[in-house]
TORGULUM-415359 format. One record per residue (C-alpha): residue in one letter; residue number from 1; x, y, z. Coordinates in Angstrom, 2 decimals, padded with zeros to 5 digits. Each point is the difference from the previous one (the first is absolute). Layout:
<batis>
<bati code="a" pos="NUM" X="X" Y="Y" Z="Z"/>
...
</batis>
This chain:
<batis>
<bati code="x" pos="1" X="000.00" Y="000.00" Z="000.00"/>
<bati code="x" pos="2" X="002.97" Y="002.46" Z="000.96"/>
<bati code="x" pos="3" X="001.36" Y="-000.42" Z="-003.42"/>
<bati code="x" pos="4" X="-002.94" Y="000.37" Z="-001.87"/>
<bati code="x" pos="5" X="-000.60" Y="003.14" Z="001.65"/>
<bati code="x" pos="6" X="003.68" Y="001.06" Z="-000.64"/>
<bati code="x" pos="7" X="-000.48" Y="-000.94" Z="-003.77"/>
<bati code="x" pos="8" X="-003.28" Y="001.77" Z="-000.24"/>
<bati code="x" pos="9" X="001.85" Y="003.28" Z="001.38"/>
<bati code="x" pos="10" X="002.81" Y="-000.43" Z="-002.22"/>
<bati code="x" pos="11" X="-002.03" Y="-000.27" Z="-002.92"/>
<bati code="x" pos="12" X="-002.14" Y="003.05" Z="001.03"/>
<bati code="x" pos="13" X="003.37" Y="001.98" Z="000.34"/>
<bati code="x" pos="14" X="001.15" Y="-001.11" Z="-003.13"/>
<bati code="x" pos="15" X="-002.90" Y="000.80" Z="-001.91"/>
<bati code="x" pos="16" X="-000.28" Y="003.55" Z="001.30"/>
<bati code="x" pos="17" X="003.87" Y="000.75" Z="-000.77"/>
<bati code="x" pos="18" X="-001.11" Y="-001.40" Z="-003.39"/>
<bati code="x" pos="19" X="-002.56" Y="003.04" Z="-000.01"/>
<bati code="x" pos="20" X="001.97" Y="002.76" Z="001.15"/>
<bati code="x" pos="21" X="002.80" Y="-000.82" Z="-002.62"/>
<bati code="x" pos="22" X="-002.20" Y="-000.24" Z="-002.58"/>
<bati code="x" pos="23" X="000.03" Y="003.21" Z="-002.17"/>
<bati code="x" pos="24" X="-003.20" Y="001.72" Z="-000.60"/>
<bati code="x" pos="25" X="-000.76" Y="002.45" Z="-002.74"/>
<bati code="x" pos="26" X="-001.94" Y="003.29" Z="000.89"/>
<bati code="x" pos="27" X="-003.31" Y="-000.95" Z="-001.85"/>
<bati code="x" pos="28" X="000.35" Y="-003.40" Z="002.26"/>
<bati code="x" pos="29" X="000.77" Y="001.75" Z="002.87"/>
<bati code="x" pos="30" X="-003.40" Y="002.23" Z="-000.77"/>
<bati code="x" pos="31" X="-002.13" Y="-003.00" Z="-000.49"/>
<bati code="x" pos="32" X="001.12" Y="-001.83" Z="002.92"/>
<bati code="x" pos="33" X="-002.45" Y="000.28" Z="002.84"/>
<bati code="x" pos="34" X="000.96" Y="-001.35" Z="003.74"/>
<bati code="x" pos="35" X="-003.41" Y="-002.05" Z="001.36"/>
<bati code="x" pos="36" X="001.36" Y="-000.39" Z="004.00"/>
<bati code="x" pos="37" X="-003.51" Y="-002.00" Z="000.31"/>
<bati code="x" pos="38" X="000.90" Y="-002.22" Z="-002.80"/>
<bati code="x" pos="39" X="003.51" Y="-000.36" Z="001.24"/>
<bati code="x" pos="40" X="-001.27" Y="-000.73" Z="003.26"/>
<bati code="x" pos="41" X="-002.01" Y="-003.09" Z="-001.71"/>
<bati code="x" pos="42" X="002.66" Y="-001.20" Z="-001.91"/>
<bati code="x" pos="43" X="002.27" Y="-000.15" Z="002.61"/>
<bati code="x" pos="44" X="-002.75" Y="-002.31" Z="002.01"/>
<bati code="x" pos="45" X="-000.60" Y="-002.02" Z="-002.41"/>
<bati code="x" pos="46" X="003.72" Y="-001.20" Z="-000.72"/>
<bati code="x" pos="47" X="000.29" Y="-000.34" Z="004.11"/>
<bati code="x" pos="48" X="-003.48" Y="-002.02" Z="-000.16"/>
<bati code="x" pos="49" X="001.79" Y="-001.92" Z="-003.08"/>
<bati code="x" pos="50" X="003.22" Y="-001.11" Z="001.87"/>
<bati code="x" pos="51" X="-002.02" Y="-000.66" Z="002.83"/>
<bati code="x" pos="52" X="-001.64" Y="-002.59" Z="-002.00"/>
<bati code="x" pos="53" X="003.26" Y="-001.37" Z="-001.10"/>
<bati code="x" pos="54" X="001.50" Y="000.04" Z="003.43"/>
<bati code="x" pos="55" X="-003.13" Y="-001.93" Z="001.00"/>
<bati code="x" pos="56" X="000.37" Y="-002.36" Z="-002.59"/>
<bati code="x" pos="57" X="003.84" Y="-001.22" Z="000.64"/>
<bati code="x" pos="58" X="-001.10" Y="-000.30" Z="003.51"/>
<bati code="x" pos="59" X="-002.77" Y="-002.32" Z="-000.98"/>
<bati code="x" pos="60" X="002.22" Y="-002.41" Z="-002.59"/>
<bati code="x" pos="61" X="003.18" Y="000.28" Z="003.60"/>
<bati code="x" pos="62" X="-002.69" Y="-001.14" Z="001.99"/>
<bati code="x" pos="63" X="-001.09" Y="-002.87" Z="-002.83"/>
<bati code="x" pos="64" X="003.55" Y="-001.24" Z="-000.54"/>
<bati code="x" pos="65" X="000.61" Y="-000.80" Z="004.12"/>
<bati code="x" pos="66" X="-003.28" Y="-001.34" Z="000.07"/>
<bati code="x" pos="67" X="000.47" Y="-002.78" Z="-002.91"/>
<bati code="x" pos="68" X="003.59" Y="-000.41" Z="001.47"/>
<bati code="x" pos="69" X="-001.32" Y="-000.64" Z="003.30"/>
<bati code="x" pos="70" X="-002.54" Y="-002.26" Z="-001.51"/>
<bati code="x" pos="71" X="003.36" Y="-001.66" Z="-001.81"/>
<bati code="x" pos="72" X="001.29" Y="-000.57" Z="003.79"/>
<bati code="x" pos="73" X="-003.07" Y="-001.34" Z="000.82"/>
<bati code="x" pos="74" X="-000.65" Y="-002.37" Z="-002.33"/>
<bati code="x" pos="75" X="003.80" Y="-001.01" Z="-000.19"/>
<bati code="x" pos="76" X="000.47" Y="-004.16" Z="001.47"/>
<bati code="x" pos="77" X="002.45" Y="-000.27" Z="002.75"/>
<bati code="x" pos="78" X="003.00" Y="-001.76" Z="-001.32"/>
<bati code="x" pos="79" X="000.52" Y="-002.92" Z="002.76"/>
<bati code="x" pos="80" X="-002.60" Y="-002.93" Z="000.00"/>
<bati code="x" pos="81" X="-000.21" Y="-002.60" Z="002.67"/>
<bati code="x" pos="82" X="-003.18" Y="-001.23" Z="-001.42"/>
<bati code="x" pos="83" X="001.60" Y="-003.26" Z="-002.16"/>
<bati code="x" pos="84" X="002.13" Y="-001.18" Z="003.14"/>
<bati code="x" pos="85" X="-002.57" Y="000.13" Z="002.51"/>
<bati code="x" pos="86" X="-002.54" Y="-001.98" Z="-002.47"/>
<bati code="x" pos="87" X="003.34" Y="-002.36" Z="-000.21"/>
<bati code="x" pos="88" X="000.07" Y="-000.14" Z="003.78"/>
<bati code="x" pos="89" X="-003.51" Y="-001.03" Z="000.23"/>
<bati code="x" pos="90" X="000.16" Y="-002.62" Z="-002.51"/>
<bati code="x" pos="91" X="002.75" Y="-001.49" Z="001.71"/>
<bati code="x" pos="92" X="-002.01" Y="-000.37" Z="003.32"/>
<bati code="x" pos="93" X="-002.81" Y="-001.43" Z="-001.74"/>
<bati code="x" pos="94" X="002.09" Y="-002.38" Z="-001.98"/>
<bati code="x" pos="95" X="001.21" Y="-001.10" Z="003.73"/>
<bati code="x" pos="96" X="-003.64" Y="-000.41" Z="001.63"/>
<bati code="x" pos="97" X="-001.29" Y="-002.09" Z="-003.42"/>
<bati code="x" pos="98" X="003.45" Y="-002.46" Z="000.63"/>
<bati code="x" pos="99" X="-001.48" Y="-001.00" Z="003.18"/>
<bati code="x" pos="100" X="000.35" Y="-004.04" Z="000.37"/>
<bati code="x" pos="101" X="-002.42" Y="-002.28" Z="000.81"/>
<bati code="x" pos="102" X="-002.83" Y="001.72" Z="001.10"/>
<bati code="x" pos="103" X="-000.38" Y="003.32" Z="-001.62"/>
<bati code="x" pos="104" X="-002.07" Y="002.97" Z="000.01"/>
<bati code="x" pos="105" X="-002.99" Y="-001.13" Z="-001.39"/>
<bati code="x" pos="106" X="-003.34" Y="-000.67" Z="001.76"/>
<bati code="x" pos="107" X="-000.83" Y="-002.90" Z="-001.50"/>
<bati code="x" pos="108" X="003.37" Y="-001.47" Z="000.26"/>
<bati code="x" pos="109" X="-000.25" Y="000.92" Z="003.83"/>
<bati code="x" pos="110" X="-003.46" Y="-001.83" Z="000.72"/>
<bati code="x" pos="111" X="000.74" Y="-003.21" Z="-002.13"/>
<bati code="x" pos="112" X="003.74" Y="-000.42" Z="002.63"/>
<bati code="x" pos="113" X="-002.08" Y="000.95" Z="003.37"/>
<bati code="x" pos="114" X="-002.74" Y="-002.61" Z="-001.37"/>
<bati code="x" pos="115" X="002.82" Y="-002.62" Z="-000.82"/>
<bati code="x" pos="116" X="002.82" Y="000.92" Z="002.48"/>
<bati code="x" pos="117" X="-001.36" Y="001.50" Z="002.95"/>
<bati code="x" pos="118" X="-002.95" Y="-001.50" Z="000.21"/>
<bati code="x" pos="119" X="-001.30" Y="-002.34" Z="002.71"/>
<bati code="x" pos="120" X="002.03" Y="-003.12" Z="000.40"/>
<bati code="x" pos="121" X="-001.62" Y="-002.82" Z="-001.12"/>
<bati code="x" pos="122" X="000.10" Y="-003.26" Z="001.73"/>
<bati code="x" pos="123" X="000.41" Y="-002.06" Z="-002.89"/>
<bati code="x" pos="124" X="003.36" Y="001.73" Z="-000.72"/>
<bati code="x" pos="125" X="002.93" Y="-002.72" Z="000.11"/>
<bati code="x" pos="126" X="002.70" Y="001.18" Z="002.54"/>
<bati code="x" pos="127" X="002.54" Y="000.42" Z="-002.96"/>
<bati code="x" pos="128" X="-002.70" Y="001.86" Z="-001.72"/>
<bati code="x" pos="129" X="-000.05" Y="002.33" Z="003.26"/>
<bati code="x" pos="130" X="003.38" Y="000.88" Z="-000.07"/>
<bati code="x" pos="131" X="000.20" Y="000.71" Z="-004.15"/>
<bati code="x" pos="132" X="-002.61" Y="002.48" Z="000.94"/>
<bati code="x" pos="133" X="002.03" Y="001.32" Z="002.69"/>
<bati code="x" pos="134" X="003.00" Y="000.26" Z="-001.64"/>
<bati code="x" pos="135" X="-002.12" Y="001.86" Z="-003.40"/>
<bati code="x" pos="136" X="-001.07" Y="002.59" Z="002.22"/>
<bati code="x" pos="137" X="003.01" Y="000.63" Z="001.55"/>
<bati code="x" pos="138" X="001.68" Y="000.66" Z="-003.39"/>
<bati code="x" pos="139" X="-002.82" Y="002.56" Z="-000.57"/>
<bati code="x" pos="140" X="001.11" Y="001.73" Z="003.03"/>
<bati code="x" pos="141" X="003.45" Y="-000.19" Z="-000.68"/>
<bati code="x" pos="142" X="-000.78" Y="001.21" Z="-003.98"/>
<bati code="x" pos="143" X="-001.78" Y="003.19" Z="001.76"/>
<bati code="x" pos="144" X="002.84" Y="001.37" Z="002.34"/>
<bati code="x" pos="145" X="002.08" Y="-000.56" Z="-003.18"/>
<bati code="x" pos="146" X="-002.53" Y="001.94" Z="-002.12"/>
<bati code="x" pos="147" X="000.08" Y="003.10" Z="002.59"/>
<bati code="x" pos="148" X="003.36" Y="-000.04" Z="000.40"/>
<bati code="x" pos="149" X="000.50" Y="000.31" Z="-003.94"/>
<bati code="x" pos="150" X="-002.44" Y="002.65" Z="000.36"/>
<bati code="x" pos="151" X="001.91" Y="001.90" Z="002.49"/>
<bati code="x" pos="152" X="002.92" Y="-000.29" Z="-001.69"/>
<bati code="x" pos="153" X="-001.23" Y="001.63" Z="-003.07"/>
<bati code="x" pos="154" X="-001.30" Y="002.96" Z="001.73"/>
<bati code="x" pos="155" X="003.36" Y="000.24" Z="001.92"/>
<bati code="x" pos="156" X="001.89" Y="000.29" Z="-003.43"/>
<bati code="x" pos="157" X="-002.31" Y="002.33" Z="-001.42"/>
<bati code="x" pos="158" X="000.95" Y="002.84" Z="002.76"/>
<bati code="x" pos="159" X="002.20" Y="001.52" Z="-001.07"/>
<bati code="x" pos="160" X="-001.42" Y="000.12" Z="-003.62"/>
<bati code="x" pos="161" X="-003.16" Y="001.76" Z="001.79"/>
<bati code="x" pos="162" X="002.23" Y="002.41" Z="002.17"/>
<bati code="x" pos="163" X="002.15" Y="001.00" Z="-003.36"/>
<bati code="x" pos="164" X="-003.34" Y="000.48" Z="-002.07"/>
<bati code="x" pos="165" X="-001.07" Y="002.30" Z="003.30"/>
<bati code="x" pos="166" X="002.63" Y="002.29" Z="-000.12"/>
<bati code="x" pos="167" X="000.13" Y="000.51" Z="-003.69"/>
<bati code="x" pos="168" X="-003.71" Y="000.69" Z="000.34"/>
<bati code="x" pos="169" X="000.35" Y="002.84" Z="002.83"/>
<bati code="x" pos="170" X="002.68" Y="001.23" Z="-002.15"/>
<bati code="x" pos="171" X="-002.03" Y="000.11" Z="-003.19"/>
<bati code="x" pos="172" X="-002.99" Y="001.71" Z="001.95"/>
<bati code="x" pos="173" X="002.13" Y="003.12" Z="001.32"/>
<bati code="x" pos="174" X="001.43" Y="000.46" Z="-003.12"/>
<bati code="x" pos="175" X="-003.36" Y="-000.21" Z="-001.86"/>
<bati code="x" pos="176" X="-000.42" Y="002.85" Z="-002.76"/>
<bati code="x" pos="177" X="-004.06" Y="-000.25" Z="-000.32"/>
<bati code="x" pos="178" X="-002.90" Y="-001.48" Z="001.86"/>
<bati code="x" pos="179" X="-000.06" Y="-002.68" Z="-002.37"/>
<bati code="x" pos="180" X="003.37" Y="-001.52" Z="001.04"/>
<bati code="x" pos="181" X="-000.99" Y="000.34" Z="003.73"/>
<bati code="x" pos="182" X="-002.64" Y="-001.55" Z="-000.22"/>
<bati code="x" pos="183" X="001.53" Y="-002.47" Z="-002.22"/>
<bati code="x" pos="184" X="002.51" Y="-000.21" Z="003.21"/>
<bati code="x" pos="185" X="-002.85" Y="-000.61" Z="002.63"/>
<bati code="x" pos="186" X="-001.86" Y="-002.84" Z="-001.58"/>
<bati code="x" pos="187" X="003.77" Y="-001.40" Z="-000.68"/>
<bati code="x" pos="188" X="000.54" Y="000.02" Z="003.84"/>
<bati code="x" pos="189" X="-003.30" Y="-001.59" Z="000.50"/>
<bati code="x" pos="190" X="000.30" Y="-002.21" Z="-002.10"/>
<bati code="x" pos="191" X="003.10" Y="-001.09" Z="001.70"/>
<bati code="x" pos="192" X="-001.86" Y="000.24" Z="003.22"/>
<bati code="x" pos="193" X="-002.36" Y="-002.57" Z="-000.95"/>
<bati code="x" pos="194" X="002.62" Y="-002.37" Z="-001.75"/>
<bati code="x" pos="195" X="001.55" Y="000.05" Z="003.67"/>
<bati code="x" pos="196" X="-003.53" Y="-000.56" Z="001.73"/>
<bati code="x" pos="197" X="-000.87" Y="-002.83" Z="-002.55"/>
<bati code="x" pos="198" X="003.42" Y="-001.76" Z="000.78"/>
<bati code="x" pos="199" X="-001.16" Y="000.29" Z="003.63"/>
<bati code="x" pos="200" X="-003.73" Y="-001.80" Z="-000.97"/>
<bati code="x" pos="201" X="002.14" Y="-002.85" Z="-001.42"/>
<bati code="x" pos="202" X="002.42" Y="-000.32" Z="002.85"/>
<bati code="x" pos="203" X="-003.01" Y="-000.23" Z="002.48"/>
<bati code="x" pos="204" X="-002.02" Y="-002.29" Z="-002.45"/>
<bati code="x" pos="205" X="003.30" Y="-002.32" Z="-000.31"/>
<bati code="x" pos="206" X="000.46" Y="-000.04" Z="003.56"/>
<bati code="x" pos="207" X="-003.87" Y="-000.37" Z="000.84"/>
<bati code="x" pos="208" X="000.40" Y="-003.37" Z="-002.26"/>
<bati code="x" pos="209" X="002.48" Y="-001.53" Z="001.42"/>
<bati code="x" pos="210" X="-001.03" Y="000.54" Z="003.81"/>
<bati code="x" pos="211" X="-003.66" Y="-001.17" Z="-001.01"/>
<bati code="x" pos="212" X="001.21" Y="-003.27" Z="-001.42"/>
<bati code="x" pos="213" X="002.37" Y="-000.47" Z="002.73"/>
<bati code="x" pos="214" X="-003.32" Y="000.81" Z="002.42"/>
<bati code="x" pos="215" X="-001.50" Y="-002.56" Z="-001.89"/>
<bati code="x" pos="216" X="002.78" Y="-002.71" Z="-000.55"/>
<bati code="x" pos="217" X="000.25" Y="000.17" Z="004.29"/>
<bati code="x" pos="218" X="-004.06" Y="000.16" Z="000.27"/>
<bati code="x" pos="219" X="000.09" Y="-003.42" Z="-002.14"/>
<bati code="x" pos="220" X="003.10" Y="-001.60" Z="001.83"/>
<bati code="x" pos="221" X="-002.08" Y="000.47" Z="002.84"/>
<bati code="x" pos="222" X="-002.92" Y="-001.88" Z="-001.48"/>
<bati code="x" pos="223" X="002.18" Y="-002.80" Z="-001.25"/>
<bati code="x" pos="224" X="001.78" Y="-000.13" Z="003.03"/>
<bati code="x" pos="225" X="-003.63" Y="-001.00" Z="002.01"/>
<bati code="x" pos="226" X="-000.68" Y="-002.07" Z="-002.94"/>
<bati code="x" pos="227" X="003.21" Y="-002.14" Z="000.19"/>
<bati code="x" pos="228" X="-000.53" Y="000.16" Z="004.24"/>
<bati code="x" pos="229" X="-002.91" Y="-001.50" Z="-000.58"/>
<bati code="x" pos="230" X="001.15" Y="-003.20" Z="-002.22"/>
<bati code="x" pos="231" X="002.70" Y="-000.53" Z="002.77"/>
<bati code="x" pos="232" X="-002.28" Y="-000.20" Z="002.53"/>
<bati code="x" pos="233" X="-002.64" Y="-001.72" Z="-001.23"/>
<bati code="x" pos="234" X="001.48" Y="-001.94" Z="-003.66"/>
<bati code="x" pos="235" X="-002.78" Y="-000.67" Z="-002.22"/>
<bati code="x" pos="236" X="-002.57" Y="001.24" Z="001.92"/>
<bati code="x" pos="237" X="000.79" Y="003.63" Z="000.33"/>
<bati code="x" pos="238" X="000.07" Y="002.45" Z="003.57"/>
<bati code="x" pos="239" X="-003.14" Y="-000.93" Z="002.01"/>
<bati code="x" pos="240" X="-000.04" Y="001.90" Z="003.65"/>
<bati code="x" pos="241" X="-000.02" Y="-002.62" Z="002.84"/>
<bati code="x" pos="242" X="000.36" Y="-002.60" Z="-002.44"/>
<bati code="x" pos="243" X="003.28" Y="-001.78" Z="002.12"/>
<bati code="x" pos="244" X="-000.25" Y="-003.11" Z="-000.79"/>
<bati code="x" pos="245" X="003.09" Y="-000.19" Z="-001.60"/>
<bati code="x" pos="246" X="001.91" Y="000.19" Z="003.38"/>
<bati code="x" pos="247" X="-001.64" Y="-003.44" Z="001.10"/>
</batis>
């Protein structure tokens, strides 16, 4: 604005040194009438003019930092954590669907309890009784070894998760627009929930392996009557006050 106005009284300067250098001849000078009103006007109407102008350039300033703050804006933030935390969540699941023997599936859980942890039958041989035992003991031992696989991959991925952290925080103080901190925030979330799903899986693992070991005791217990029972009373089975055997 300070230049135009320079410029504007420059040019008015100019143009009346142009005038009073410029010779007149006498009948010129005769017909040549001064109009102070019409000066006046003219004089307002080139301020109103520049005016105009002025406003103008301040309109297309204001235009360019808008559409280069709407550049910044819509600019993506150069660091992306998305691909290795999807990795790091495939990896846990790939652990939780290697679980042996009995996995996570509902079906696959009734059809064991119904055949493995069921009520002991009396009809079971004695050999039979101790395959069964020594099944679900393997499915107890299979499940700490499943948790502790878990564990193990959540262990390696820390300091993966603590790296991708940092670079994040980084990324979001450095952000030039809204769109890369935002970009930044659902980055760290996302991160946030990788971490909270490893934590799901580490409890689910864990839950497994201390409800078949719950239920691998729970049976022992019941096979352990079962066989008390055949000792006491071979072939005949437990009968209270039945001691008969002692005479």
């Amino acid at each position: 604005m300070i230049k135009l106005r320079h410029f504007a009284s420059a040019s008015g300067l100019a143009l009346a040194l142009c005038l009073s250098l410029t010779p007149i001849s006498p009948l010129q000078a005769q017909s040549v009438v001064f109009d102070p009103s019409n000066y006046a006007q003219n004089i307002m109407t080139a301020a109103h003019t520049l005016q105009q102008i002025n406003n103008q350039i301040t309109a297309l300033q204001n235009q360019a930092r808008s559409l280069l703050n709407q550049a910044k804006n819509l600019a993506n933030l150069p660091f992306s954590s998305l691909q290795a935390v999807q990795q790091s969540l495939t990896q846990t699941q790939q652990l939780l669907k290697q679980a042996q023997r009995i996995a996570y599936d509902i079906q696959q859980i009734d059809k064991a309890f119904s055949t493995q942890y069921g009520p002991v039958n009396a009809s079971t041989s004695s050999s039979g009784l101790i395959a069964g035992a020594q099944q679900r003991w393997q499915n107890s031992l299979a499940s700490f070894q499943d948790a502790m696989r878990v564990q193990a991959g959540i262990v390696q991925a820390i300091d993966t998760a603590r790296s991708q952290a940092n670079a994040l925080v980084s990324s979001s103080q450095s952000a030039a627009g809204a769109l890369q901190t935002s970009q930044a925030g659902n980055q760290i979330l996302a991160l946030q929930s990788k971490q909270l799903a490893d934590v799901t899986a580490l409890l689910a693992s864990q839950g497994r392996a201390q409800s078949l070991e719950m239920a691998r005791a729970a049976e022992a217990q019941e096979q352990g009557r079962e066989q008390m029972s055949r000792f006491i009373a071979p072939g005949q089975g437990y009968q209270p006050g039945n001691v008969s055997m002692f005479h």
